[in-house]
Structures are given as structure tokens and as C-alpha cells.
C-alpha positions in Angstrom: -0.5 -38.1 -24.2 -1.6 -34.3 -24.6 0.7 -31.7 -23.1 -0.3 -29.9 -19.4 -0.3 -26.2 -19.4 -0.9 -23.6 -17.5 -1.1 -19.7 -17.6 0.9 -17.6 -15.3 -1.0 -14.2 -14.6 -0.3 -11.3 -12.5 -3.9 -10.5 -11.1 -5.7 -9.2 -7.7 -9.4 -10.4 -6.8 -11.0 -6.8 -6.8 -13.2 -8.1 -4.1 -10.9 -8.7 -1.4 -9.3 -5.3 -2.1 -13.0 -3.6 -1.7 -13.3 -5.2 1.7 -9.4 -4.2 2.7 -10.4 -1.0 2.0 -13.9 -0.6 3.6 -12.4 -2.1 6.5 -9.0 0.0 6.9 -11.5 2.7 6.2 -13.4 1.9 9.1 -10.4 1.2 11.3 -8.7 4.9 10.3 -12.5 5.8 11.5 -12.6 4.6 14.9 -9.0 4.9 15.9 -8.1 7.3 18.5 -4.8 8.8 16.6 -6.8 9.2 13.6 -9.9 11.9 15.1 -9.7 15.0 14.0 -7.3 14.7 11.3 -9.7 14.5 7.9 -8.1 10.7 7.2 -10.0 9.1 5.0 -10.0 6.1 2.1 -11.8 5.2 0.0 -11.5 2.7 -3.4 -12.0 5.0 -6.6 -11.8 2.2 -9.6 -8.7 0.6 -9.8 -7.1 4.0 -7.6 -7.1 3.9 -3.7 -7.0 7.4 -2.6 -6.0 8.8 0.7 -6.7 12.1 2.6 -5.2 13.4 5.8 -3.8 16.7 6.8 -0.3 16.2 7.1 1.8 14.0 5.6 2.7 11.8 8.5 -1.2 10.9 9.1 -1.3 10.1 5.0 1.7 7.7 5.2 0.0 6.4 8.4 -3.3 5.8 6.0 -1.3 4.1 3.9 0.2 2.0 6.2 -3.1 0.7 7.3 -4.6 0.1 4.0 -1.2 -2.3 3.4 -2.5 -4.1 6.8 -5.3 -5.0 5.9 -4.3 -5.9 2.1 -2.0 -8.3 3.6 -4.9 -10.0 5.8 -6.7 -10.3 3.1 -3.8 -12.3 1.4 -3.8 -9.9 -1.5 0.1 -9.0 -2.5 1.2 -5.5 -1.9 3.4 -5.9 -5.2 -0.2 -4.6 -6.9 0.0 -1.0 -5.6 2.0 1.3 -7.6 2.6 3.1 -4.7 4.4 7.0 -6.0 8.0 7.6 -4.7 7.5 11.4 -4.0 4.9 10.7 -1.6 1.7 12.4 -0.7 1.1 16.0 -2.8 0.0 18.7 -1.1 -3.8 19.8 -2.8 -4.7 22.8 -0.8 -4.6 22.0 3.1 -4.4 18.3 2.5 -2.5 15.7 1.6 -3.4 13.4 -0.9 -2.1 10.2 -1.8 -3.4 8.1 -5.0 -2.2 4.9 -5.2 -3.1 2.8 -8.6 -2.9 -1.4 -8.6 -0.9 -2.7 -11.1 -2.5 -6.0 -13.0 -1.5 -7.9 -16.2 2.2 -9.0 -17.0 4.0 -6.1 -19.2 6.1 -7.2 -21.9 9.3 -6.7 -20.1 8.3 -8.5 -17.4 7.3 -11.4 -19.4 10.7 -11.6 -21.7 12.4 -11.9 -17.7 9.8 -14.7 -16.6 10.2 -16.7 -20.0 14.3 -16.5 -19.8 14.7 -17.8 -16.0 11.7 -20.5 -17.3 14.4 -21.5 -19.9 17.4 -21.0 -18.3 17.1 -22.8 -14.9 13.5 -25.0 -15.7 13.9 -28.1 -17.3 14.1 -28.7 -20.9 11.3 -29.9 -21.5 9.1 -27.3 -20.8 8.2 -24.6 -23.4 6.6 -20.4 -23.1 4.8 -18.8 -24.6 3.6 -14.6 -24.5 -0.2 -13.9 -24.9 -0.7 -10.5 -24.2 -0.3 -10.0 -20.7 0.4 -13.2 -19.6 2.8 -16.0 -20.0 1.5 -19.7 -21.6 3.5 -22.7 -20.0 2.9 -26.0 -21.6 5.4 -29.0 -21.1 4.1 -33.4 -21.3 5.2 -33.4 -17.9 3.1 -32.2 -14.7 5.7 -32.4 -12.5 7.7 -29.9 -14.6 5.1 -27.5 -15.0 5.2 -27.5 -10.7 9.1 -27.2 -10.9 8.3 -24.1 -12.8 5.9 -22.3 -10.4 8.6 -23.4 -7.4 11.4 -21.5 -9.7 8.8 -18.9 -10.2 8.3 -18.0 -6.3 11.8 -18.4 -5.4 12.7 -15.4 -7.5 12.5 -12.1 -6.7 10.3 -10.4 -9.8 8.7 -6.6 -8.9 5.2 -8.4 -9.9 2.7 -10.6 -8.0 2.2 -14.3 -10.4 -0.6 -16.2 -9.8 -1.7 -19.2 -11.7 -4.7 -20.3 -14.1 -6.0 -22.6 -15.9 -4.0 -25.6 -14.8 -4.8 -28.7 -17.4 
């Protein structure tokens, strides 16, 4: 009998953050605390930026770009969001906010040792790059692993591929 496997992956769908955006963009645009300020959003590549002219109304921006990331069932773990806070660039403040994908190599030595020290035995890892190979002869094991997975508290979002 050939082993299962599956590939654990830390990974957004770029789509639903476009439409998060557009749409928080367009709720920051018709709300009634956010006229006159200069608040605005807008998705720059893998960057969200944020304008607003003081640093309560950027925060606010932020705060409504998270909403809508969360409705749109896309993990907030993904934004690298800076702990000093908007700068100030001029007369506004400016927030850029870069999502995090792919499994850094730290990240992936952590996920392989609690895979070996609390999964079962039979189940063996492997690194590729930035993600994590999990093959064992057992399905059953392989969904033991993704329960032990979500039950722990990493600072990355996992999802999981290319279950055979």
C-alpha cells in the first residue's frame, strides 16, 4: 500500500484579499466618521497601504481592513502588521502593512518537532523550501496531524495541499 501525504503550507488566496480591500475601501468611503479625513486603502502588490490624517483615523483604517479580512475567511496571521505604528510622511499618516506567505525555516524546524514529538510514530517530515512534506501509510494519522497542528499556537497561518 503506498504512503498518504500531504503538504502543509502557509498561503493567502490573493483574490479574497483584493476584494477585502476594495470593499473596506469602499466602506472607509462611505462612512460618516471617515469624510473629510483623506482615509484611504488601497492593495499595492503584496503591501496594503493606508492614509489618514491622524493616527487614530489610520489605526481605524486598519481596523476595517482586518474586518473585512476576517469575513472573507482569510487569517490575519498574514499581515506583518509594524509595531511602531503609522509614520508620519508629511501631513499624513501612513501605514504599510506587507502579508507574510511561505513557511520560514524556523518556523518549519518548530512545526516538524511538535509533528514528532506529540504525532504518532508513524508519521514522518520533511522541509521543501517553504513548506513542510507529511507522508505516513496511515490516513488517519496524517488527520491527527493537522488536529495537533491547529491546536497549537504558531505566529503563521497553515493550510493544507495536496492531500493523496
Amino acid at each position: 500500500m503506498a504512503d498518504s501525504s500531504f503538504d502543509i503550507v502557509s498561503q493567502y488566496d490573493k483574490q479574497e484579499v483584493a476584494n477585502a480591500v476594495n470593499t473596506a475601501a469602499k466602506e472607509i468611503g462611505n462612512r460618516y466618521d471617515f469624510k473629510g479625513v483623506g482615509a484611504r486603502v488601497e492593495l499595492a502588490g503584496e503591501v496594503i497601504r493606508m492614509e489618514a490624517n491622524t493616527e487614530e483615523r489610520c489605526n481605524a483604517v486598519l481596523d476595517v481592513v482586518q474586518t473585512w479580512l476576517v469575513k472573507r475567511k482569510v487569517s490575519l496571521k498574514h499581515l506583518d502588521v509594524p509595531e511602531a505604528g503609522p509614520r508620519l510622511s508629511g501631513k499624513e499618516y501612513k501605514l504599510d502593512v506587507p502579508l507574510k506567505e511561505g513557511i520560514s525555516s524556523e518556523n518549519a524546524k518548530k512545526i516538524t518537532k511538535v509533528i514528532r514529538d506529540e504525532g504518532p510514530r508513524s508519521v514522518k517530515t520533511q522541509i521543501q523550501g517553504d513548506e513542510v512534506r507529511v507522508t505516513s501509510k496511515s490516513r488517519d494519522d496524517l488527520q491527527v496531524v493537522q488536529r495537533l497542528l491547529k491546536e497549537q499556537d504558531l505566529d503563521i497561518a497553515l493550510s493544507y495541499t495536496n492531500y493523496r
